[in-house]
Structure formats: C-alpha cells, structure tokens
BASERO-714255 format. One record per residue (C-alpha): z, x, y. Coordinates in steps of 0.02 Angstrom, whole numbers, padded with zeros to 5 digits, always signed. Example, Ala and Ser with C-alpha at 12.3 -4.5 7.8 and 13.67 -1.06 7.14 Angstrom:
<pts>
+00390+00615-00225+00357+00684-00053
</pts>
This chain:
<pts>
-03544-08425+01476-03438-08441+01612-03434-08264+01636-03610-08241+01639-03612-08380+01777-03525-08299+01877-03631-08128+01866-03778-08250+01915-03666-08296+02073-03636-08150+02109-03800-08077+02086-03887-08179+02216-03756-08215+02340-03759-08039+02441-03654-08069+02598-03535-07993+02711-03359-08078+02706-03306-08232+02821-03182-08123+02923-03315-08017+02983-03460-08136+02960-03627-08070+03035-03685-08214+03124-03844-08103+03209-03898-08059+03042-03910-08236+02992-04020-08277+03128-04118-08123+03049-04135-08188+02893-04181-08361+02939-04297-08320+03051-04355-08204+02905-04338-08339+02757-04438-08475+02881-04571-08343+02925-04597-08316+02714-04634-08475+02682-04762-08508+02805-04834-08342+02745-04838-08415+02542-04924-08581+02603-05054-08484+02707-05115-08347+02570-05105-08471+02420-05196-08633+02502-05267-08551+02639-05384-08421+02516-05516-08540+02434-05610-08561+02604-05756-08436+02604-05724-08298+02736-05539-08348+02747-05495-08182+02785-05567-08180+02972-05497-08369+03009-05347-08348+03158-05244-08479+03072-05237-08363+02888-05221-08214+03009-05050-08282+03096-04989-08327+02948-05020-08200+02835-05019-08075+02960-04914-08102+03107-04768-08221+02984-04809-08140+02825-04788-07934+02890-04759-07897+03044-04631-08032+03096-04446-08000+03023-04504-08054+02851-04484-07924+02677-04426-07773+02790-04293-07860+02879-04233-07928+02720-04219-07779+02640-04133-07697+02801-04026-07845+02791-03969-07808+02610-03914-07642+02646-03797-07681+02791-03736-07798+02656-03693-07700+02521-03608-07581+02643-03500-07746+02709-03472-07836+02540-03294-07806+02427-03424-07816+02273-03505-07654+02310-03455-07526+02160-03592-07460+02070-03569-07563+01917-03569-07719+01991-03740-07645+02082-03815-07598+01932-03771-07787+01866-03854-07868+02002-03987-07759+01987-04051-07803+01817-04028-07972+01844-04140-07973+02007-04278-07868+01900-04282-07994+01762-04277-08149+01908-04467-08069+01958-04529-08125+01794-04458-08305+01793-04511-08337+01985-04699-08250+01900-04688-08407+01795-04646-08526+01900-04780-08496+02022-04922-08429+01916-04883-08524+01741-04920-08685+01806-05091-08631+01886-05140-08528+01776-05100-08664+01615-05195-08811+01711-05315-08698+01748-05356-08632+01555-05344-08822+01508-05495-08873+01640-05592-08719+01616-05549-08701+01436-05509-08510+01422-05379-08414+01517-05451-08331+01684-05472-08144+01667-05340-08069+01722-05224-08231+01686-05088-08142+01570-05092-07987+01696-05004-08095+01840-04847-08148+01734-04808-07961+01763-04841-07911+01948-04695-07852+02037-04644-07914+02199-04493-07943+02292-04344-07973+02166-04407-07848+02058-04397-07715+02210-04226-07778+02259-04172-07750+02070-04245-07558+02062-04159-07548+02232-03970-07601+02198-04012-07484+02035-04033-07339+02141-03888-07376+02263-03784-07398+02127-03826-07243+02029-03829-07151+02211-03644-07237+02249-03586-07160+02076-03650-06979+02142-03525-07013+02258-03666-07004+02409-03624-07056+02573-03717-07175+02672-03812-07047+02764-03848-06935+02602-03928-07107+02557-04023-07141+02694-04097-06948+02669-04141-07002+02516-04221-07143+02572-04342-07071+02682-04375-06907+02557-04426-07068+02443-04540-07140+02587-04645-06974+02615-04652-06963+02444-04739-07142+02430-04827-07109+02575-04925-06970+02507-04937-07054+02336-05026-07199+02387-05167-07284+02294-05185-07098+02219-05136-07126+02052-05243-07221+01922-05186-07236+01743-05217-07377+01607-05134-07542+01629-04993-07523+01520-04939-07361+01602-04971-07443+01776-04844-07577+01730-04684-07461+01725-04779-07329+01873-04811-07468+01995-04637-07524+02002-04595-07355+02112-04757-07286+02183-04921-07405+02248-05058-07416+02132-05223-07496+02145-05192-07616+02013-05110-07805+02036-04944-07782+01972-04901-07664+02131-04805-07736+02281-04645-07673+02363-04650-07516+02262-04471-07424+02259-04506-07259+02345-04608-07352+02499-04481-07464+02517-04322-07402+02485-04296-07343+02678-04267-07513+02735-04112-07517+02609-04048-07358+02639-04062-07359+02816-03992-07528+02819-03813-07441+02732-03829-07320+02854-03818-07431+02996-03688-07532+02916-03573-07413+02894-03597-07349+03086-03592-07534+03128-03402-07537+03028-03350-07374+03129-03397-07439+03312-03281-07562+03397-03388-07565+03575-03534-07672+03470-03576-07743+03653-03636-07561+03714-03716-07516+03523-03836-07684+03550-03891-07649+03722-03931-07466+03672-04039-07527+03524-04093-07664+03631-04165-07530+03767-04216-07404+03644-04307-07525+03528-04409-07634+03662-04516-07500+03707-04524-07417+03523-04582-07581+03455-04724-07616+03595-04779-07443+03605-04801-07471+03405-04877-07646+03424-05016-07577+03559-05050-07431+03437-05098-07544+03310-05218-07686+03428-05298-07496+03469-05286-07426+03270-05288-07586+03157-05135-07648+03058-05049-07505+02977-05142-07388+03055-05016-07250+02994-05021-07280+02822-05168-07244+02670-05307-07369+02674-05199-07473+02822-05116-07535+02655-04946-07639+02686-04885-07614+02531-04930-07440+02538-04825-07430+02682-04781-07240+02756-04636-07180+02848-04721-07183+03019-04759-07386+02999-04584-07420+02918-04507-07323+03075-04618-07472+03191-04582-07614+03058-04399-07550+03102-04398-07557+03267-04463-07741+03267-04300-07781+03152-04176-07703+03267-04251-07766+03433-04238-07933+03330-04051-07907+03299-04009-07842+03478-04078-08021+03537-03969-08108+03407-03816-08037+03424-03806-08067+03587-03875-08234+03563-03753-08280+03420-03608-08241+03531-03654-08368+03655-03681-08505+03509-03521-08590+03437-03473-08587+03243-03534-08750+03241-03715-08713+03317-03754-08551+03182-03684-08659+03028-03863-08731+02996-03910-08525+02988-03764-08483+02885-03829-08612+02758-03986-08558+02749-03963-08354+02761-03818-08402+02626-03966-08480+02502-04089-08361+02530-04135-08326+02364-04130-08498+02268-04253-08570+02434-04359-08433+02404-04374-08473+02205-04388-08658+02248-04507-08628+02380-04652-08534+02283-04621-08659+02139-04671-08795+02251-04831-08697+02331-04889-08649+02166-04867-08846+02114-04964-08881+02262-05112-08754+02231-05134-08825+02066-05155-09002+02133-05255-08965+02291-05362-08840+02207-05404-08842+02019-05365-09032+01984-05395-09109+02179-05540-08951+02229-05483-08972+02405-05512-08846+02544-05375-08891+02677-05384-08875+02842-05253-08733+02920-05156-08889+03023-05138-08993+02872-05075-08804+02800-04943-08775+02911-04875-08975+02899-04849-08930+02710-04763-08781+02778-04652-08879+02861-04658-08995+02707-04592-08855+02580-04465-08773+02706-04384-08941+02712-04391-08976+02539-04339-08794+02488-04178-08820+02597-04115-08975+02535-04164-08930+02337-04059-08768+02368-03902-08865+02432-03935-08985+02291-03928-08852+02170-03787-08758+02244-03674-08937+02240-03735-08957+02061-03691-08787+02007-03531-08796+02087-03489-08962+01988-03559-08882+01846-03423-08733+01862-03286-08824+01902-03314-08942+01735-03313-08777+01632-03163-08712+01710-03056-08855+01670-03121-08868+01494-03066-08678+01454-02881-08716+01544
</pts>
C-alpha cells in the first residue's frame, strides 16, 4: 500500500526540482489555478438565470477567466516544461501517471456531478436524462492522462523534444480538421471523444487538439535547459509575444472568440487559435520571470504552495461548487446574483487552499505512520 501511495504522490506532484525551481511558472499556474475557479463558480451557479449567456459578469468569468486568461492552456504548457525538468520523467513512470490521471477524471465526475445529480433524482424522483451520461465526460485529468500516455510512449521511440513537438502540431491540424465532423453512437463516442471533438457531452480537451500545448511546452523546456542568457530569451519572447498576442486579441473583438477554429468551438480548438492562446502564456511568463526575480524566496512561497497543490485544490474545489449548486439550486432554487457569485469564488479559493494543505499534512502523517510500522 505504501507503494501504491507513493505512485499517487508521484502522480500528481509534477514539478521541476528545488535547485532549479521555476518560480515564473508558479506565478503561471497560480494565476492559472485562481482564474479556474472563478471560471467553475461562474458556469455552474451562474447558468440557471434565463439568458445567462449574454450577462457581462458570466462572460468575464467564463470567458475572459475560464479561456482566454492563462487557465487549461497554460497548464498544460506548464506540464510539459515539467516533464522535460523533472528526474521522474522515463516513460514508465509517464505511462504510470498517466493512467492514474485518466481514472482521477471519473472520481472528480463523481464528486461534482454525483451529488447533484443524486439530490436531484431524489426531489424529482427519476434520474434527469442524460444523468448517467455525465459520470463519463472527459475533461481535464482525463486529457492530462492520454497526454503523459503519449509522451511516454513518444519518450520510448526515443523522440526528441522537437520530433515531439512535430508531432504535436501534425496532431493539432489533424483535430482541427476533425472537428465536430464525426458522429457515431454513444458508446463509440465514449472511447472517440477522448482524442478528437465530438458533438456529444463527454468531449472536452480532446488529445489531438490539445496535445500542442504539451509538446510545445517540452520543447521549450528543453531550449529553456540549454540557454544560460535566460535574461535576453525573456525579453525576446517578451517583444515578440506583446504584439502576437494583441494582434490575436483585436482579431477576435473583429471575428468573435475562436474565430480560427470550426463553429468558434474552444474545445474544438485549431492550430491557428492555440498559436494566439500561446502567445498569451508566454507574454504571461516573460512578465513573471522578470517579476519573480525581483520578489524574495519568501514573497513567491505563498505561489509555490499553491502551484505545488494544484491538483488536490482543483479536486477540492469542484467538490465544493458542485455541493454548492445542489444547495442553491435544486434544494434552496436560488438564482444568485453575479457579486454574491464571485464572493463564493473567493469563498471556495480560500477554502480549496487550506483543505489542500490540510490534506497534504494529513497524508504526510499518514505516510510517515506506515513507514515506521514496516521498519
């Protein structure tokens, strides 16, 4: 058991070493876990009001925090540098992690659909159609599972970062083209969904539309490993990326929101809109490097600790938001007001943090127990 705690830990701790700790991509990722979990609140309390979609508040956060902002993308981006920096990379280990993560999508499903949808079957006294279908969607950790998969079946090719990054995009035309094209019976859809976008619920972050962000993200960490002037590297993305990103941003107030990809379809996203979701992401980093090397060790610990827990705040958070749809909703039938939204935002952030330090101590305690009871 012991063992298999330790694959767990493993599994969801994805981080560069403490030597060469990447303080900017931290900031990333907070700034990217914070933005999430405004997102979450928005869709799932903010979507009972009739003609939610047009409403400025649901718009910024669903929108502006939920795709746009360094939120899935940079995550994913993030994860690749990672791998590329981490002592825990061979494929094996990759492959682990990777079926772990895939089987953690259907236990977060749970957690923030089971509740709703078993209160819900109790008041209305059937199961809402489509009920059993949501246990099974695939989102985030079931992308990030397909994805250290592929890297590790790529890694045992023996393909170099760039090879994988060629891959990447090849993957990204591919789901670019394939978008919201295919149609097959729900079963099928299932396994089909989980690499190409379908019009069915179970598709998300679908494998080949996403995959870029990963494989460009080992790409740039292994250049980021080769060059020692980092200074010079952050001022050229810095330059290059400012004007990518607001050309891209003016495009799409002209266009509409992912104007570049099938049916303007985030999930269907192409290679053109990954490219501008990209350049967001590195203008991002540019800022925070430079940023993080003005701020003591001291100042970025509070980012460490939360860039560190990404995963368990993100499990803790939806469990809370779906706890909190069920009692504002079906039992309370509340329609809350988009300030009162964002306070709960603030609300589950907070609790999210200290629940995942909780857990972490706990675990830790936990370990240490077992450890002296095998010696």
């Amino acid at each position: 058991m012991e063992n298999v705690a330790l694959a767990l830990d493993t599994a969801v701790e994805t981080k560069a070493p403490e030597k060469q700790r990447l303080y900017h991509f931290d900031l990333l990722r907070t700034v990217a876990i914070v933005a999430m979990i405004f997102c979450h609140v928005v869709i799932s309390l903010g979507d009972h009001e009739e003609g939610f979609a047009s409403h400025f508040g649901y718009f910024i956060g669903a929108v502006v925090l939920g795709e746009y902002l360094a939120v899935a993308h940079a995550f994913m981006f993030a994860m690749g540098v990672f791998i590329c920096f981490s002592r825990k990379n061979s494929p094996g280990l990759l492959l682990l992690r990777g079926v772990i993560y895939y089987f953690l999508n259907f236990v977060l499903n749970f957690l923030r659909y089971g509740i709703s949808t078993l209160v819900g079957a109790a008041i209305e006294g059937e199961f809402a159609s489509g009920a059993v279908e949501v246990f099974f969607t695939h989102d985030i950790f079931s992308f990030v599972g397909l994805a250290l998969c592929l890297t590790g079946v790529l890694k045992l090719l023996k393909l170099k970062e760039v090879h994988i990054a060629i891959v990447g995009v090849a993957l990204s035309l591919i789901g670019s083209f394939c978008t919201n094209w295919i149609e097959v019976p729900l079963i099928e859809d299932f396994f089909i969904s989980d690499f190409l976008r379908t019009t069915s619920i179970f598709s998300a972050f679908s494998l080949f539309n996403w995959y870029i962000f990963v494989a460009l993200g080992l790409l740039f960490g292994s250049i980021l490993k080769k060059v020692e002037n980092k200074d010079k590297l952050y001022k050229i993305l810095f330059f290059v990326t400012l004007p990518s990103f607001a050309l891209y941003l003016a495009l799409t107030f002209v266009f509409g929101t992912f104007f570049l990809s099938k049916d303007h379809s985030y999930y269907g996203l192409s290679t053109g809109d990954a490219l501008g979701l990209l350049s967001s992401d590195l203008l991002l980093l540019s800022v925070f490097y430079f940023l993080a090397k003005h701020m003591g060790e001291k100042a970025l610990k509070p980012f460490v600790l939360l860039s560190a827990n990404t995963t368990s705040i993100y499990v803790i958070s939806w469990t809370i938001i779906g706890t909190l749809d069920v009692v504002l909703w079906y039992v309370l039938e509340l329609i809350v007001p988009y300030w009162a939204i964002y306070l709960m935002g603030v609300g589950v952030l907070i609790a999210s943090v200290f629940l995942s330090i909780l857990y972490k101590y706990v675990k830790a305690k936990v370990l240490k127990k077992k450890r002296k009871s095998v010696a």
